[in-house]
VOPAGU-2260 file (C-alpha; in pm, 1 decimal, decimal comma):
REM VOPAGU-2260
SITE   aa  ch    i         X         Y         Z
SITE  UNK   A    0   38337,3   19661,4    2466,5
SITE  UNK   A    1   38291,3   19239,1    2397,2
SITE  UNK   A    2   37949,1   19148,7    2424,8
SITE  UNK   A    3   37904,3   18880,2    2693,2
SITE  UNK   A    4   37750,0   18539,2    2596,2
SITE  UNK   A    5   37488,0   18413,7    2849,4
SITE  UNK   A    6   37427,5   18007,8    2870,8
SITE  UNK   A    7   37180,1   17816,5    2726,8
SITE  UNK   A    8   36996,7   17536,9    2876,6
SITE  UNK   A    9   36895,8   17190,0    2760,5
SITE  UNK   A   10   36683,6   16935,0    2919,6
SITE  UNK   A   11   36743,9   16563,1    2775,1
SITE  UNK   A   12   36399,8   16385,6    2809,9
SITE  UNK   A   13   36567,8   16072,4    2804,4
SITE  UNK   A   14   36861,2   16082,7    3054,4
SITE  UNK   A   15   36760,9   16404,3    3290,7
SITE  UNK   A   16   37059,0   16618,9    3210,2
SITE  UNK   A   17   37092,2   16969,9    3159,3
SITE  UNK   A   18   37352,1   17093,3    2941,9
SITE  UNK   A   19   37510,2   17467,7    3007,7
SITE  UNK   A   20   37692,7   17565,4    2677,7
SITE  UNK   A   21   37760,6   17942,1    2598,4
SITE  UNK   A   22   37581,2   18049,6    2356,9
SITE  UNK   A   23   37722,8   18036,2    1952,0
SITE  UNK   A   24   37981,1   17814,8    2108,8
SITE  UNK   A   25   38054,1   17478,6    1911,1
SITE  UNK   A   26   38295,3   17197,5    1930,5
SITE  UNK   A   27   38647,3   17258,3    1892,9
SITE  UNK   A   28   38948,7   17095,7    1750,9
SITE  UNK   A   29   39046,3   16977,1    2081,0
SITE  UNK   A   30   38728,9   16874,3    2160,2
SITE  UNK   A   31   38538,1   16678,8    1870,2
SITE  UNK   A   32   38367,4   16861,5    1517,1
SITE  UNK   A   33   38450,0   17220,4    1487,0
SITE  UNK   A   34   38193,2   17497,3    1503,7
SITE  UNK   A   35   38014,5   17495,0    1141,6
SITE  UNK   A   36   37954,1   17750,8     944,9
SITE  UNK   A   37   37686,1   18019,8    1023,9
SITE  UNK   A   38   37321,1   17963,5     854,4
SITE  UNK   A   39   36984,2   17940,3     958,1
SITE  UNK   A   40   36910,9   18029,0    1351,5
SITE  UNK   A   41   36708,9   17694,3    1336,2
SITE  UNK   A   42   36986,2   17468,4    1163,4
SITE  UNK   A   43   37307,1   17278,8    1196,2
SITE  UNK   A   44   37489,8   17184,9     893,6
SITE  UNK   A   45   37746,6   16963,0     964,8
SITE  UNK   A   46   38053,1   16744,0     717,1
SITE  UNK   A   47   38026,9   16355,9     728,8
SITE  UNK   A   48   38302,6   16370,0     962,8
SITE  UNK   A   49   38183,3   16574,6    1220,1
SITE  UNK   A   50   37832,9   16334,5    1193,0
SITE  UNK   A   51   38053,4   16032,9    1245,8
SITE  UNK   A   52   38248,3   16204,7    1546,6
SITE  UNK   A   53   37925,2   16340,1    1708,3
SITE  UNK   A   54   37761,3   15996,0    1655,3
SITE  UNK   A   55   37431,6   16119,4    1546,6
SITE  UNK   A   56   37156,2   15896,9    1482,0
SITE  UNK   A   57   36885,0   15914,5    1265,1
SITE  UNK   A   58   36562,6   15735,9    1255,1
SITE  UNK   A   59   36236,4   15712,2    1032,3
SITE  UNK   A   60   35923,1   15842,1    1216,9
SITE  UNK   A   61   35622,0   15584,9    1215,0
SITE  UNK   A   62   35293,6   15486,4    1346,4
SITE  UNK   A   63   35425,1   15263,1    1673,7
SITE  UNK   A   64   35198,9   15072,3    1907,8
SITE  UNK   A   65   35125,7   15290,4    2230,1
SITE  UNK   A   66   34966,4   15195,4    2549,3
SITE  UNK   A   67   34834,0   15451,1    2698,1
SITE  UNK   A   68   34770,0   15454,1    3103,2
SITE  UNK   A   69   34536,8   15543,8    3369,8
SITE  UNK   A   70   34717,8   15566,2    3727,4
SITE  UNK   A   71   34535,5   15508,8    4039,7
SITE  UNK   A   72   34598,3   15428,4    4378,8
SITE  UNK   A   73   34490,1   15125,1    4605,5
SITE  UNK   A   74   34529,3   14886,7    4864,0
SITE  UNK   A   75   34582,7   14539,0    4837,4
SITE  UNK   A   76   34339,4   14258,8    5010,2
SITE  UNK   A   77   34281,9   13899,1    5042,0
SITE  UNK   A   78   34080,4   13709,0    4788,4
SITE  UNK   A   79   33747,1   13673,7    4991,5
SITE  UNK   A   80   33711,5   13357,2    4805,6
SITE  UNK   A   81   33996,2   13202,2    4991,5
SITE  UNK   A   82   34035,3   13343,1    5303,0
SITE  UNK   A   83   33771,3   13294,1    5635,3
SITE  UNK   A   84   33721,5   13500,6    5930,3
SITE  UNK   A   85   33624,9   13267,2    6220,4
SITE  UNK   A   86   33372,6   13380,8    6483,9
SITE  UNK   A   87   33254,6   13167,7    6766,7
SITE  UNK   A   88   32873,3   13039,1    6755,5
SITE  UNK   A   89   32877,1   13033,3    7085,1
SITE  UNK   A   90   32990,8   13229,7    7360,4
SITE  UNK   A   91   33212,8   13093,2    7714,8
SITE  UNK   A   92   33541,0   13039,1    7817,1
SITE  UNK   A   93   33803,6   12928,3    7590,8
SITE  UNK   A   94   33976,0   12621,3    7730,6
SITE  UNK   A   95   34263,9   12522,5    7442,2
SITE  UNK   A   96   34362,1   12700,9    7159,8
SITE  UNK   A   97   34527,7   12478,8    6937,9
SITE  UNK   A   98   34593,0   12706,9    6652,9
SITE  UNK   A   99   34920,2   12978,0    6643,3
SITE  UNK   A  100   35020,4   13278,9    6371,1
SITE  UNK   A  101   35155,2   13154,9    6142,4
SITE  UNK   A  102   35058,6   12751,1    6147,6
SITE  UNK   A  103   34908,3   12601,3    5809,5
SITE  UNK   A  104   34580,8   12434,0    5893,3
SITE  UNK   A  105   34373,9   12182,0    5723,5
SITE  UNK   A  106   34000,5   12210,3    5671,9
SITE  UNK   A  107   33885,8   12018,8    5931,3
SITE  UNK   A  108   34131,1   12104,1    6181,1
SITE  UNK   A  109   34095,2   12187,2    6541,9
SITE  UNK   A  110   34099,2   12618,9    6632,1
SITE  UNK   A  111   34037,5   12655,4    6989,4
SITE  UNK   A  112   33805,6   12455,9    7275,0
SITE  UNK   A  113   33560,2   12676,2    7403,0
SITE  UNK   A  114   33307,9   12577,2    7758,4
SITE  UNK   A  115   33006,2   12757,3    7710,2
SITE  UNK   A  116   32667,1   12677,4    7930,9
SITE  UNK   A  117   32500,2   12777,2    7572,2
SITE  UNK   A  118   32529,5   12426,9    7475,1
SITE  UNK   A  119   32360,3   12288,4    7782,3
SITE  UNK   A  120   32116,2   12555,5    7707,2
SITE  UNK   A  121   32035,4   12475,5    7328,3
SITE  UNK   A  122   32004,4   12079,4    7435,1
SITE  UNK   A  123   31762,7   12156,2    7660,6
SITE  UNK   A  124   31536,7   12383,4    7466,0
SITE  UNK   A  125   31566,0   12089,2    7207,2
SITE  UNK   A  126   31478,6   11795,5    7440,0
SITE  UNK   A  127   31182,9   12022,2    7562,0
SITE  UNK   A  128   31040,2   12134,5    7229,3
SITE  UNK   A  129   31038,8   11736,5    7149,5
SITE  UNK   A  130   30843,0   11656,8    7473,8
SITE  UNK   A  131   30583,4   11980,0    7393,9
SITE  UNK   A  132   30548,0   11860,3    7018,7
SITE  UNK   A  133   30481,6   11504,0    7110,9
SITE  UNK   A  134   30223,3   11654,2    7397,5
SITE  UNK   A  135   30044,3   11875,2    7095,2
SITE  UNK   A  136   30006,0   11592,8    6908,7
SITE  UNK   A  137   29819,4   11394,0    7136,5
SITE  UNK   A  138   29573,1   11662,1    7203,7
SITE  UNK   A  139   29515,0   11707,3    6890,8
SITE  UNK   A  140   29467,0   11349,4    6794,3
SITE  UNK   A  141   29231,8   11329,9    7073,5
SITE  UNK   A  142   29022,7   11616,4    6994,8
SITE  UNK   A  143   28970,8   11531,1    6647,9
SITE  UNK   A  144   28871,5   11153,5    6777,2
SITE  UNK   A  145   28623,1   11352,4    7025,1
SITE  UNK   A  146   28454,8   11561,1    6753,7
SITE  UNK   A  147   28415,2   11293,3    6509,8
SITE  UNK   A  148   28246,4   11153,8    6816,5
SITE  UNK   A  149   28021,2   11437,3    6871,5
SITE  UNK   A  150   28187,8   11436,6    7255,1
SITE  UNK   A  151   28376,4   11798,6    7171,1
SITE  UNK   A  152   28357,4   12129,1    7004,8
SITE  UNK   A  153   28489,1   12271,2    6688,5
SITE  UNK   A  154   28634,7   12514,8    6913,2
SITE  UNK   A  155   28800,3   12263,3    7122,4
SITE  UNK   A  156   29008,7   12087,6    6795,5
SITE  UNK   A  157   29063,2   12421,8    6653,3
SITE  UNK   A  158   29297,6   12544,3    6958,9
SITE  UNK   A  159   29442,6   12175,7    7009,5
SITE  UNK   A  160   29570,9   12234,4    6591,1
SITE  UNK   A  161   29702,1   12605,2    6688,3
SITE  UNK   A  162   29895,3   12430,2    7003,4
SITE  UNK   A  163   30015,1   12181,2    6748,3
SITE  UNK   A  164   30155,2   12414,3    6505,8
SITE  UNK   A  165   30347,8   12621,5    6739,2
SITE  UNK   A  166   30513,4   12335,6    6899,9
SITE  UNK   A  167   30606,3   12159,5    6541,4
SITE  UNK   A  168   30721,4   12541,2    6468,3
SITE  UNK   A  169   30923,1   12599,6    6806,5
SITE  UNK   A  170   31108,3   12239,0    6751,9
SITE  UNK   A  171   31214,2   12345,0    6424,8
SITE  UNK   A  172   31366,2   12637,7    6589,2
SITE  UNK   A  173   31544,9   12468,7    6864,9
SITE  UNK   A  174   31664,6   12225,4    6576,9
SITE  UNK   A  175   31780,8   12485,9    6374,2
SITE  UNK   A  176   32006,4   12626,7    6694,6
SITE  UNK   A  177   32157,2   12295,4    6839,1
SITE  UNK   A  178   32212,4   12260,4    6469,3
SITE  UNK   A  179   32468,0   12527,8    6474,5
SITE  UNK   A  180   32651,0   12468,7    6744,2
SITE  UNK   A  181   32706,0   12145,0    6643,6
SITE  UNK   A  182   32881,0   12173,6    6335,8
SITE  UNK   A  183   33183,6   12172,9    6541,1
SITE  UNK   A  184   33270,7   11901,7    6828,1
SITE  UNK   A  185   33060,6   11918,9    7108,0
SITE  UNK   A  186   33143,3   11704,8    7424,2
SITE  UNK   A  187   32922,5   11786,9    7694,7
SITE  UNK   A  188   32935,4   12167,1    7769,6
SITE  UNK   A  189   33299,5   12183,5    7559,5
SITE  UNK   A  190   33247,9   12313,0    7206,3
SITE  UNK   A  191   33567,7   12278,2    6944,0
SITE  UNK   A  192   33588,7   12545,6    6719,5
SITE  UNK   A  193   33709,6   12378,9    6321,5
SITE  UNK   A  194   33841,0   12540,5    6026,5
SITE  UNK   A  195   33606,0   12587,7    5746,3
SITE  UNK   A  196   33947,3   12584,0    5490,6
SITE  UNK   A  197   34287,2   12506,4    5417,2
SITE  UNK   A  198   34545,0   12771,3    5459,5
SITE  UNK   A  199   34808,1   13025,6    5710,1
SITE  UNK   A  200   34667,7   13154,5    6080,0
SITE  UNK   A  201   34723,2   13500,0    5923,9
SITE  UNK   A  202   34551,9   13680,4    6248,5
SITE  UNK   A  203   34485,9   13522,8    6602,4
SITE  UNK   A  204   34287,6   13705,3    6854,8
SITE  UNK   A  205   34217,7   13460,1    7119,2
SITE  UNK   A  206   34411,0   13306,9    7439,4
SITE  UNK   A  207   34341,6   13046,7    7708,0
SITE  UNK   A  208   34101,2   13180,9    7952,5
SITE  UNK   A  209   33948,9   13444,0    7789,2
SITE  UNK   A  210   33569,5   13504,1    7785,3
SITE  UNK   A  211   33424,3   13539,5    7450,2
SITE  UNK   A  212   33038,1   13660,4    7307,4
SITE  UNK   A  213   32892,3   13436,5    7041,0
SITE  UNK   A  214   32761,7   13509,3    6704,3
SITE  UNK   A  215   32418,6   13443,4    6803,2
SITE  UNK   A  216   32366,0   13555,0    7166,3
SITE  UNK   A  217   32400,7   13935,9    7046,1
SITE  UNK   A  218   32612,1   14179,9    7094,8
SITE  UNK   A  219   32968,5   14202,2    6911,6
SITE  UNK   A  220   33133,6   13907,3    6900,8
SITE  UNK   A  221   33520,4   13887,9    6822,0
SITE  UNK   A  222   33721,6   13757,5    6553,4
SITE  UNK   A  223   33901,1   13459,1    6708,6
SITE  UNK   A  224   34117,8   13394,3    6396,7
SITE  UNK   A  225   34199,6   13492,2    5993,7
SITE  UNK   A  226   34281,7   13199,2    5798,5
SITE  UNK   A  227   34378,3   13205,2    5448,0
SITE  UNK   A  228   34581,0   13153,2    5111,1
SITE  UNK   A  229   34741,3   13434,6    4968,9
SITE  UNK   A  230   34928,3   13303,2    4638,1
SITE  UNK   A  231   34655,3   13498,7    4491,6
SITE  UNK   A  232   34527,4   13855,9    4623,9
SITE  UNK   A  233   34361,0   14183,5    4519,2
SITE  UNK   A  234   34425,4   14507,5    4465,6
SITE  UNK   A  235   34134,7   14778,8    4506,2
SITE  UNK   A  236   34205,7   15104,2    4364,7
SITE  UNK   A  237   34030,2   15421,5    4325,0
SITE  UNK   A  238   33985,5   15558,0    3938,3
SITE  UNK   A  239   33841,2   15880,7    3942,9
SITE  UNK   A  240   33526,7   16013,2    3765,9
SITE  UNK   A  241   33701,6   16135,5    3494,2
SITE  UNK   A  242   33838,5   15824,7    3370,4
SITE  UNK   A  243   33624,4   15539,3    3462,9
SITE  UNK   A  244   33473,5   15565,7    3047,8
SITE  UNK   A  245   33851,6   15427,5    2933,2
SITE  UNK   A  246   33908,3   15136,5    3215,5
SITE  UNK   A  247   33740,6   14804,4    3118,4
SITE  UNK   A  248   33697,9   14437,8    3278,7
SITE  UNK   A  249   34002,8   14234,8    3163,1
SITE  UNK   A  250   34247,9   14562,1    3155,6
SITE  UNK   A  251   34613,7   14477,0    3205,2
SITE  UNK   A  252   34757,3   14643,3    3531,9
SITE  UNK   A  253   35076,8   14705,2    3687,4
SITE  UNK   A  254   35090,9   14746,1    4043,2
SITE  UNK   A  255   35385,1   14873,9    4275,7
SITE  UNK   A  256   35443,2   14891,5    4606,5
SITE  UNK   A  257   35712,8   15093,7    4843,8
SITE  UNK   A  258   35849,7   14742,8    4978,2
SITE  UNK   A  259   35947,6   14601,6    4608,3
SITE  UNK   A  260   36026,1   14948,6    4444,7
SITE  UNK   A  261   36169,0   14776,7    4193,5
SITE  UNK   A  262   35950,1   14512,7    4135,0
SITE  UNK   A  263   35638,4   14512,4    3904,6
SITE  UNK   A  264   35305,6   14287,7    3970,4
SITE  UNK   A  265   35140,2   14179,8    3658,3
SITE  UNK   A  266   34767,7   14136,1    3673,2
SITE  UNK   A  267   34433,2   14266,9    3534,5
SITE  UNK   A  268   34093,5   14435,0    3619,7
SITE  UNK   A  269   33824,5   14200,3    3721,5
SITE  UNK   A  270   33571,1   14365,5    3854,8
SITE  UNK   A  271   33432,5   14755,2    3831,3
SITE  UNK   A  272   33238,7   14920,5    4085,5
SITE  UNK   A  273   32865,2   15049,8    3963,2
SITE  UNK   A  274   32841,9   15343,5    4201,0
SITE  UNK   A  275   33068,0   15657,6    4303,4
SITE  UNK   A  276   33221,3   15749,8    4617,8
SITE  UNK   A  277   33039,3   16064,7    4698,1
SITE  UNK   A  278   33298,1   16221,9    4868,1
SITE  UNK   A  279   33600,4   16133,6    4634,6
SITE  UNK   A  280   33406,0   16099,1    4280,6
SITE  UNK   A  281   33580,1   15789,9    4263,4
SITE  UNK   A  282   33492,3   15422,2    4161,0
SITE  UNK   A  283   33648,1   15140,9    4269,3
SITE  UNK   A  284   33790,9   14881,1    4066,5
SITE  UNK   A  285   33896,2   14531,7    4190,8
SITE  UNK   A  286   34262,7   14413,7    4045,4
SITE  UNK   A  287   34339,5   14003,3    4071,3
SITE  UNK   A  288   34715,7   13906,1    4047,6
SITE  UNK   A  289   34920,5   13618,5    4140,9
SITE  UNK   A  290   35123,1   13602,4    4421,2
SITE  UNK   A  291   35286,4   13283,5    4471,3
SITE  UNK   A  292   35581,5   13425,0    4696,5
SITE  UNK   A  293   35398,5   13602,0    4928,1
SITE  UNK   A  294   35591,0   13956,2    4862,6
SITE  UNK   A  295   35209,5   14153,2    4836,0
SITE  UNK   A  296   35072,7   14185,4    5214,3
SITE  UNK   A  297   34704,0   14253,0    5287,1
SITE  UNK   A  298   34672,4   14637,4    5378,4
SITE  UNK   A  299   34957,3   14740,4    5189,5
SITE  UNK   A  300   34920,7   15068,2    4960,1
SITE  UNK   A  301   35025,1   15066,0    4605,2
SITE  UNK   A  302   35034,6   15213,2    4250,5
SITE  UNK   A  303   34825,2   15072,9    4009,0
SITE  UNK   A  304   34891,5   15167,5    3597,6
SITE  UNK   A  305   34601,6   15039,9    3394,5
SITE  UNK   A  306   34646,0   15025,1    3043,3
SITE  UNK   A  307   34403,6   15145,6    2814,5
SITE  UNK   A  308   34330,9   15250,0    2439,5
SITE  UNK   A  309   34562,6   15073,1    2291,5
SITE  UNK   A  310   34622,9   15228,0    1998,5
SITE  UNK   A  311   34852,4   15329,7    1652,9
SITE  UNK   A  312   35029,5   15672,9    1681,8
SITE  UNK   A  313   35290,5   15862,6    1554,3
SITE  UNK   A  314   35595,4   15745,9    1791,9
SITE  UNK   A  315   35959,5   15923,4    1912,8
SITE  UNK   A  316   36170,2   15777,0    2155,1
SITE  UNK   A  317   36255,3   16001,1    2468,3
SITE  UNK   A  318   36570,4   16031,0    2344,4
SITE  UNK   A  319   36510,2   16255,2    2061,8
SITE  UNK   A  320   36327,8   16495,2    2278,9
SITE  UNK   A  321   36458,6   16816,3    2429,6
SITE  UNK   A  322   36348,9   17113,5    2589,7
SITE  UNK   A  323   36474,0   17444,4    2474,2
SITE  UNK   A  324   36343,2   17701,9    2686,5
SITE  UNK   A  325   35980,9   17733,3    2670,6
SITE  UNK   A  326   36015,0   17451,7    2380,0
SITE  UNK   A  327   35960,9   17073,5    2376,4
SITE  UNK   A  328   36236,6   17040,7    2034,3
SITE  UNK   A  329   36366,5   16795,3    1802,3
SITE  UNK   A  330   36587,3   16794,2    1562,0
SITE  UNK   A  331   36514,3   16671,7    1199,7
SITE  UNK   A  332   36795,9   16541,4     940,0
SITE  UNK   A  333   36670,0   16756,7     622,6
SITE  UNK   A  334   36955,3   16531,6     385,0
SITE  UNK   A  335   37219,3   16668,2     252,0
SITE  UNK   A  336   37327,3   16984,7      38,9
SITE  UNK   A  337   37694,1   17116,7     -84,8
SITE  UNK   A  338   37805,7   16794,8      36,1
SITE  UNK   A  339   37694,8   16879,9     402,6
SITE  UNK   A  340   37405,6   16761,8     604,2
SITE  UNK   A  341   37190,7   16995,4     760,6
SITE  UNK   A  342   36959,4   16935,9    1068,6
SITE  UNK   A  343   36702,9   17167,5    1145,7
SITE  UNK   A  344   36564,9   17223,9    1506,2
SITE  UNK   A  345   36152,7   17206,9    1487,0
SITE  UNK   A  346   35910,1   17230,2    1764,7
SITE  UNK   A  347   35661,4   17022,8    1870,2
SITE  UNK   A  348   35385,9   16917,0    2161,8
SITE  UNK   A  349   35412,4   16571,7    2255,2
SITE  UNK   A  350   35202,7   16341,6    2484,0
SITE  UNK   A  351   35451,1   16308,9    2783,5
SITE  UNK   A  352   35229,9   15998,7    2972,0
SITE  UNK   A  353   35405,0   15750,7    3137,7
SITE  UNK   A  354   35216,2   15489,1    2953,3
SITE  UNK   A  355   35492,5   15404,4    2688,0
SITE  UNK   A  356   35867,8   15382,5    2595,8
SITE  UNK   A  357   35756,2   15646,5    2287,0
SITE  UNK   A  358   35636,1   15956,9    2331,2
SITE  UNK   A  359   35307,2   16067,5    2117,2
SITE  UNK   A  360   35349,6   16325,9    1860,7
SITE  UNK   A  361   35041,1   16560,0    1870,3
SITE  UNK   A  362   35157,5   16835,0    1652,0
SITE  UNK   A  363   35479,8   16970,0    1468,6
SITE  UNK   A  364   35652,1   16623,5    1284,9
SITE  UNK   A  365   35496,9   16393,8    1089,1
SITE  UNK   A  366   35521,6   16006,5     980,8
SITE  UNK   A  367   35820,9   15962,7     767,0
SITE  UNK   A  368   36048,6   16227,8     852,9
SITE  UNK   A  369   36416,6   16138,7     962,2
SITE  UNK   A  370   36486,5   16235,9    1342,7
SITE  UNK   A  371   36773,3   16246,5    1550,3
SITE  UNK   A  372   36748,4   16005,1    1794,3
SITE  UNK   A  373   37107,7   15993,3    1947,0
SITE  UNK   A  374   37365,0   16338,2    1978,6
SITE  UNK   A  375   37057,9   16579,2    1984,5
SITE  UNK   A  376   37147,5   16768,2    2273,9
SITE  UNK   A  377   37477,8   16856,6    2116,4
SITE  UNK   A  378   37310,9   16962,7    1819,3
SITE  UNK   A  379   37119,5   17192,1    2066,1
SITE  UNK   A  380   37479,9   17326,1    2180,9
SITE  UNK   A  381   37541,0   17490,3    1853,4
SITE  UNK   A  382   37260,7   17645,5    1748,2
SITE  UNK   A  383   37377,2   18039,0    1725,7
């Protein structure tokens, strides 16, 4: 009875394909290099011609320069340092709104008109705490003129000063308040609302009629409007616990995101959180990178590859690797003998990080040997 020959697999690091060849099965006449003579269950021996037809390549192991990578996850974000979030010091009715989505303001430039009675309010209190502080003052003039003419008390000077005090104290505060409501335009009870910078109406919140609260009457008061310039952004990811030691301030970074999946974003770590996230043992790290055309959008999620610990190491490009079964293999060109040139299959454990076109060698090869870096997996194929 023939015994039957079950397939073998092979896994190409390099291009993802899995070869099915019968087992002790070789090339052919018909089909390239014929099957070479039997040896060592580990090695192909193969004629100068069947090299040439095969087109094997060999390379010299060295030390190559490896980045290795730390992936994390994030979200990108505006600058803070060049965006604004604009709140209304005061609340009423808004009147005009002369900013849209989407417009590119000035510093300077007009937002919205808002009538508010708190302006009628805040002029008042200041007109009154004038008239009170002016009325203080005369007391106390008078009652320090009396005493030095033995015609009052201590007592008497001592609460004219006290009166004195809180007046001078309660103008201050009403100075203080008309003070902020008028750092934009007031006109009577109107009150127009200015941008504090330069840059797009990325958010608008507000319409003609609507009744708003004000920063400083309590309460929650709403973000009218997000202005901004986004040629630059952040990115804040989440680095876990485990590798916060290898991620430093000035750390290159790659970022992706699903809407430009084939697009990279250069940039690099410039800040590092100094606490954890109790919940995720996490720390966040803050990523800066240009973005001149707009493509990264606040809110968006993305992939961020930090590279760290760069570093020497014994290199192999993904090409040379294979698995064989169980096996992460490559195959080794041991030079020639009777004229033939042998390659020997050899195992080995290899860093398989995304960090770097090589792969790391941790154990089984070793700087200087020759390795086949092109035609492996047909090597693979006829193996006995």
């Amino acid at each position: 009875m023939k015994k039957k020959s079950w397939p073998i697999l092979f896994f190409c690091f390099s291009c993802s394909l899995i070869l099915a060849l019968p087992a002790g099965t070789g090339c052919n006449r018909n089909g390239g290099a014929p099957e070479p003579p039997p040896g060592s269950p580990n090695e192909v021996v193969l004629t100068s011609d069947q090299v040439k037809k095969m087109k094997i390549a060999v390379a010299t192991i060295d030390l190559q320069d490896v980045d290795d990578t730390v992936l994390a996850t994030g979200k990108v974000a505006f600058d803070d340092q060049k965006v604004a979030h604009v709140y209304s010091p005061v609340a009423g009715k808004v009147v005009k709104v002369m900013a849209q989505l989407g417009d590119r303001v000035k510093k300077g430039a007009p937002l919205v008109v808002i009538q508010s009675p708190d302006i009628g309010v805040a002029t008042s209190d200041l007109g009154k705490a004038r008239a009170d502080l002016v009325a203080a003052g005369h007391d106390f003039q008078r009652q320090k003129e009396l005493l030095e003419a033995h015609a009052a008390s201590q007592k008497d000077l001592e609460v004219a000063t006290d009166n004195y005090h809180k007046a001078k104290a309660e103008m201050e505060r009403a100075q203080q308040k008309a003070r902020l409501f008028h750092q934009g335009d007031v006109t009577g009870q109107a009150y127009t609302l200015r941008s504090d910078l330069e840059g797009e109406v990325f958010m608008k919140a507000v319409s003609p009629g609507m009744e708003i609260a004000g920063q400083y009457g309590g309460g929650n008061p709403l973000e009218l409007f997000t202005i901004g310039q986004a040629d630059r952004v952040w990115v804040l990811a989440d680095v876990f616990e485990i590798d916060i030691r290898r991620v430093k301030v000035g750390s290159k970074v790659v970022v992706n995101v699903a809407s430009w999946p084939d697009r990279n974003f250069d940039g690099k770590i410039d800040w590092i959180s100094g606490s954890l996230d109790t919940n995720t043992r996490a720390t966040k790290v803050r990523c800066t990178l240009d973005n001149p055309d707009g493509a990264l959008k606040p809110e968006m999620f993305a992939t961020v590859k930090i590279f760290v610990d760069e570093k020497k190491a014994i290199g192999i490009p993904r090409s040379a690797v294979l698995r064989f079964g169980d096996q992460t293999i490559v195959f080794l060109d041991r030079g020639p003998k009777d004229g033939k040139e042998r390659f020997e299959r050899v195992p080995l454990t290899v860093d398989e990080g995304e960090g770097s076109k090589w792969l790391v060698v941790e154990h089984g090869i070793a700087k200087g040997d020759q390795i086949v870096t092109a035609g492996a997996i047909l090597l693979a194929g006829m193996l006995q």
